[in-house]
Structures are given as structure tokens and as C-alpha cells.
BABA-751551 format. One record per residue (C-alpha): residue number from 0; residue in three letters; x, y, z. Coordinates in steps of 0.001 Angstrom, whole numbers. Each point is the difference from the previous one (the first is absolute). Layout:
<atom i="NUM" aa="Ala" px="X" py="Y" pz="Z"/>
...
This chain:
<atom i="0" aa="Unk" px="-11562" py="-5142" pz="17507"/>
<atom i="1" aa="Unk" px="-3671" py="622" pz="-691"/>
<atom i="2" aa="Unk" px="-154" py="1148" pz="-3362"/>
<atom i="3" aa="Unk" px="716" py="-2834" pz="-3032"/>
<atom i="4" aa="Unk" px="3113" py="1124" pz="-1885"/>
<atom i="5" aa="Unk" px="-2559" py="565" pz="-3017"/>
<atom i="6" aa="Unk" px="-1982" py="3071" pz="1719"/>
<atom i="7" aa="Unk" px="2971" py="1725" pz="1115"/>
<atom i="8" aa="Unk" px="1935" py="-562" pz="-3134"/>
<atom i="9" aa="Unk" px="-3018" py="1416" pz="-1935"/>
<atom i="10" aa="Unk" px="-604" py="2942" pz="2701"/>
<atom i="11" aa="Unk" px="4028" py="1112" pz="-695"/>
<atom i="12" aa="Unk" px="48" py="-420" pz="-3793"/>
<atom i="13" aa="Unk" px="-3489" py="2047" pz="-51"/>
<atom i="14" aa="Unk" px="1982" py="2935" pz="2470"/>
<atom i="15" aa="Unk" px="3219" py="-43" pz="-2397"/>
<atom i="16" aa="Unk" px="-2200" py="599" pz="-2760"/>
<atom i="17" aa="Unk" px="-2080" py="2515" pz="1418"/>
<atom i="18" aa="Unk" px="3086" py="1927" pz="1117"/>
<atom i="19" aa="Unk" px="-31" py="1349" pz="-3482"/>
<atom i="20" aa="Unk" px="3708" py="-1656" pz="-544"/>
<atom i="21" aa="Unk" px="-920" py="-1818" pz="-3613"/>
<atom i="22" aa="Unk" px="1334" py="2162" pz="-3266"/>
<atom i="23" aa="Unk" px="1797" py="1808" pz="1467"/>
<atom i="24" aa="Unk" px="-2394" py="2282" pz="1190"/>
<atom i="25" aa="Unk" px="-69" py="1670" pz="3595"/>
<atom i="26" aa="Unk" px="-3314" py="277" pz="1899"/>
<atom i="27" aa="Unk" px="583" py="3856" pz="-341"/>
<atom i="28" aa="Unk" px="338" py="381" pz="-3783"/>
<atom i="29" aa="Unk" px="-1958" py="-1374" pz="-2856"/>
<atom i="30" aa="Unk" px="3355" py="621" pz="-2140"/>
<atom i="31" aa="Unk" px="1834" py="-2643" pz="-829"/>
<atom i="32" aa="Unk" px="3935" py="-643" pz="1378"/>
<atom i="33" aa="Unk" px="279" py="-3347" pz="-2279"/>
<atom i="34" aa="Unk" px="2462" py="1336" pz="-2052"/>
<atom i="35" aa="Unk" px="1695" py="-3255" pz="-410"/>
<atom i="36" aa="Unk" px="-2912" py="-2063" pz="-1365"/>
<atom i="37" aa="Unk" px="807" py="-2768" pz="-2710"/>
<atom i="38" aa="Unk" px="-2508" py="-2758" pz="-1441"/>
<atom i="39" aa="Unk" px="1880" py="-1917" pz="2239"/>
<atom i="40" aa="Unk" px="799" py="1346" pz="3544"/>
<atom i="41" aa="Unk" px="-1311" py="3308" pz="1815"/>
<atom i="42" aa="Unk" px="1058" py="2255" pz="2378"/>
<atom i="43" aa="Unk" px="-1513" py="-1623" pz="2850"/>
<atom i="44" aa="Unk" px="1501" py="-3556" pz="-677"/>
<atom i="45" aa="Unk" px="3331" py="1686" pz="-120"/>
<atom i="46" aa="Unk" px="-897" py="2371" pz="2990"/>
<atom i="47" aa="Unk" px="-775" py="-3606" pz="2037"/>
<atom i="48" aa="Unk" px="2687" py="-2011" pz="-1358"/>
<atom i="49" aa="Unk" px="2758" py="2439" pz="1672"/>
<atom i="50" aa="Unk" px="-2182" py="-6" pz="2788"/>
<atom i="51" aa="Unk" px="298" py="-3354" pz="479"/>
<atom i="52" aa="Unk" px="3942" py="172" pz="-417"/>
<atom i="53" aa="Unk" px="149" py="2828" pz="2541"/>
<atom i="54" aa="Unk" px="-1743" py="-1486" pz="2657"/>
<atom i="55" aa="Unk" px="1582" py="-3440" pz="-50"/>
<atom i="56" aa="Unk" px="3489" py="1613" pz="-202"/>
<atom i="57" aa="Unk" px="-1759" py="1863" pz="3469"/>
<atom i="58" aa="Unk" px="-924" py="-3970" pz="1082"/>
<atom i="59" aa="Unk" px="3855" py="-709" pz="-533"/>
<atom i="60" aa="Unk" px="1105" py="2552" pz="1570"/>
<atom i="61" aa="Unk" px="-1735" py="-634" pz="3339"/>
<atom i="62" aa="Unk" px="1329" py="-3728" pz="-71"/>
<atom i="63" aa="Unk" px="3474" py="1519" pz="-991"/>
<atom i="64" aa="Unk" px="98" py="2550" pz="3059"/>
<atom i="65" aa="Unk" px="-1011" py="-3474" pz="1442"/>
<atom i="66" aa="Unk" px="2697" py="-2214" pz="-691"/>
<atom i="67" aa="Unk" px="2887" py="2848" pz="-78"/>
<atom i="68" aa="Unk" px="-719" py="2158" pz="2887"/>
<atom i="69" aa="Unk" px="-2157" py="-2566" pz="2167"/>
<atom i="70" aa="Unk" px="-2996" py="1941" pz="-85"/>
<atom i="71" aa="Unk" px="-3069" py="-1659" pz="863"/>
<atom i="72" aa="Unk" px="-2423" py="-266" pz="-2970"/>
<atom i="73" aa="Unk" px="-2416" py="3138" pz="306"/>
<atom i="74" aa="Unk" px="-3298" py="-3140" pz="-1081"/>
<atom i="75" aa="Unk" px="-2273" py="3389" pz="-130"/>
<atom i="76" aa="Unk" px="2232" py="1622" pz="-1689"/>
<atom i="77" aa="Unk" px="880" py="-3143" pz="-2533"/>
<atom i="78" aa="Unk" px="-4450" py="-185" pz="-119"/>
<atom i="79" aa="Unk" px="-291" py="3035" pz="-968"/>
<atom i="80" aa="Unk" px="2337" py="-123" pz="-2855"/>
<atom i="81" aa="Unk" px="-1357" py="-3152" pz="-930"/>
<atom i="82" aa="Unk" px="-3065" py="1899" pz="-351"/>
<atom i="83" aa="Unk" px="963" py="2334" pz="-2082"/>
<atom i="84" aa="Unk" px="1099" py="-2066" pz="-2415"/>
<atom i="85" aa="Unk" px="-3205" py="-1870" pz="8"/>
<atom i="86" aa="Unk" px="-1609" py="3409" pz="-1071"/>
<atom i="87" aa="Unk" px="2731" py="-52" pz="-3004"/>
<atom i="88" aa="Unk" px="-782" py="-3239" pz="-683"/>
<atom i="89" aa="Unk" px="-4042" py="773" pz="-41"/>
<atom i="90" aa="Unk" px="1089" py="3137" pz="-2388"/>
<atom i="91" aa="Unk" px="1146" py="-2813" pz="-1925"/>
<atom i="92" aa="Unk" px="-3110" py="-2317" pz="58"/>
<atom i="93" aa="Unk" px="-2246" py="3130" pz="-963"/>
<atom i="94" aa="Unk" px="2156" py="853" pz="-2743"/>
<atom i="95" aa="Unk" px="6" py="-3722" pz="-1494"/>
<atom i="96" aa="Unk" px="-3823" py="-317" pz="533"/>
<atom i="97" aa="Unk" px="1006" py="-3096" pz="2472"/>
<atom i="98" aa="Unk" px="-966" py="-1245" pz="3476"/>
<atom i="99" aa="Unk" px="1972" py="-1103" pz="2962"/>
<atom i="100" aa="Unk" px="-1556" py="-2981" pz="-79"/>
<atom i="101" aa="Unk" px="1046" py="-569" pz="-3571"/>
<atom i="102" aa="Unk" px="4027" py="465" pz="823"/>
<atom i="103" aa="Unk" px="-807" py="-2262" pz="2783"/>
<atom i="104" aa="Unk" px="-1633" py="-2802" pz="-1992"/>
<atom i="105" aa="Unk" px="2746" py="377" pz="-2771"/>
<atom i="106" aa="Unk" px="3144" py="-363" pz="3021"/>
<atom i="107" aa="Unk" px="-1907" py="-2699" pz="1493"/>
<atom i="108" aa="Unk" px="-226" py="-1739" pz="-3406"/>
<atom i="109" aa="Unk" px="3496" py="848" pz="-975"/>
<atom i="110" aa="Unk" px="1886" py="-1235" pz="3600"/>
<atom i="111" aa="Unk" px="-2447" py="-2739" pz="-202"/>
<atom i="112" aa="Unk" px="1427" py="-1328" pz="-3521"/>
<atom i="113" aa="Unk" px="3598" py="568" pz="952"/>
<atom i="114" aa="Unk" px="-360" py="-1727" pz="3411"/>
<atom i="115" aa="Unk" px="-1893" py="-2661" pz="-369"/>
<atom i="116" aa="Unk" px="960" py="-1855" pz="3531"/>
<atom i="117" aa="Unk" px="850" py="3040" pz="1196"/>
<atom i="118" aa="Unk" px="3070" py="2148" pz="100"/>
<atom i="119" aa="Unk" px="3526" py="-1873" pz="-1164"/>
<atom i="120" aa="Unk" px="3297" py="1848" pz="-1026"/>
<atom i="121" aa="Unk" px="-379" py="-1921" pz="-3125"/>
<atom i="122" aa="Unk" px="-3169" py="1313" pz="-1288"/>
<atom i="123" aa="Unk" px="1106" py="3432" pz="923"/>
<atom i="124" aa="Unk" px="2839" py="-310" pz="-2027"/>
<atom i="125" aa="Unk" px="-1497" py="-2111" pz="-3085"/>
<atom i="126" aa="Unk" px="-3315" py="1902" pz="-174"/>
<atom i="127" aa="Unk" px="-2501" py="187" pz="-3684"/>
<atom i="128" aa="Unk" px="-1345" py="3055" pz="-307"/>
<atom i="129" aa="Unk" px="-2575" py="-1696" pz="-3033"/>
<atom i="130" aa="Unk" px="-1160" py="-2513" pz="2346"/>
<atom i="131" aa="Unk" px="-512" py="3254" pz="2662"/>
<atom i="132" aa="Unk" px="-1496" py="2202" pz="-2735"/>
<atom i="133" aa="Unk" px="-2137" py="-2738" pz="-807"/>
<atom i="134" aa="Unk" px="-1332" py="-304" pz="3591"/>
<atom i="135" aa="Unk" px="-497" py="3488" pz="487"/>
<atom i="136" aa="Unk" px="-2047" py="290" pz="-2905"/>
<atom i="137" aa="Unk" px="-1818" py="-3065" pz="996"/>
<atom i="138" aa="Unk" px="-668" py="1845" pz="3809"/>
<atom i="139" aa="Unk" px="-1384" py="3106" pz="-1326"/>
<atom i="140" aa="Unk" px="-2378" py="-1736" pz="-2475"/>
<atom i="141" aa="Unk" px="-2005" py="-1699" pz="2722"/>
């Protein structure tokens, strides 16, 4: 791998955005489809957040058709989903104003605090989500 995850992450959030995606408008048309705008969620986080859905549900699928009919697991096919809902999931960052590497500092921050020697049944099942809110805020502060 050649290129840092930083220049790549930043070359596809800049080619989602220029792709003319963002409220709700098509590269086409200056008018507006963002019909369901609210002060708190528009079209496009809704528009990714069933994107998301409907390409995991594809993921499961291919590791159902896996374990059911003992196909082997299509790993371009499972890539390229997993792709897709990385594009969903950049919809998402755009529309928040956030970063990849902000979601990444926060998770790190977050698993960090609720394994801190590393992964146990027991602090999977007796997690505290102030103590992991409180790292994540911490992370992204830096």
C-alpha cells in the first residue's frame, strides 16, 4: 500500500462530495429533491443510513448463501459491497461535517476505555458508556 490511509481517505471524501450527492441535489439539476429536510436530519443522512442497511443485509446475504448452500464467499464480491457502504458511510461524514479520522479516534478511544487489557467477555457485557463518552470526547479534542 503506497498511499497513507489519510490521502486516500481525503481523495474519496473530496470525490463523494464533488459527485454533487449533498442536499439532495443531483449533478444535473440545481433544484432541490430534499423534501424531507428537518433542523435535525436531511435527506442525504436518511438516503445513506438505508444505504448502509441495504448493503450490509447484501454482506449477510453472501455469508448466508455461504453457510446454507456452501457457496464459496464471492471476497470481490463481499469488497465491493463493503465499498459501497463506505461511500454511505462518507455521505454520512459529509453530512455531519466529520472526518474518518475523527470516527476512528473516537472507536479507538471508546474500545480502548472498555478494554483496558484487552478484550474479556466481562467487559463486553458490563460496559460504561460515560466512561466511553468521556474518552471519545477526550480523543477528538487532541
Amino acid at each position: 500500500m503506497s498511499e497513507s490511509l489519510g490521502s486516500i481517505s481525503q481523495e474519496y471524501m473530496d470525490f463523494v462530495r464533488n459527485l454533487g450527492l449533498q442536499m439532495g441535489r443531483s449533478k444535473n439539476t440545481e433544484k432541490s429533491t430534499d423534501v424531507m429536510h428537518t433542523d435535525s436530519m436531511s435527506f442525504d443522512l436518511l438516503h445513506a443510513a438505508m444505504g448502509l442497511s441495504t448493503e450490509s443485509a447484501e454482506i449477510l446475504d453472501l455469508l448466508k448463501k455461504h453457510i446454507a448452500y456452501t457457496r464459496p464467499i464471492d471476497r470481490q464480491k463481499l469488497l465491493d459491497e463493503l465499498g459501497d457502504m463506505h461511500f454511505y458511510a462518507t455521505m454520512i461524514l459529509l453530512d455531519q461535517g466529520a472526518t474518518l479520522d475523527e470516527v476512528l479516534k473516537m472507536n479507538i478511544a471508546k474500545l480502548k476505555a472498555r478494554y483496558p487489557n484487552g478484550y474479556t467477555h466481562a467487559d463486553a457485557n458490563n460496559r460504561n458508556g460515560t466512561v466511553e463518552t468521556v474518552a471519545q470526547r477526550k480523543a477528538v479534542e487532541k
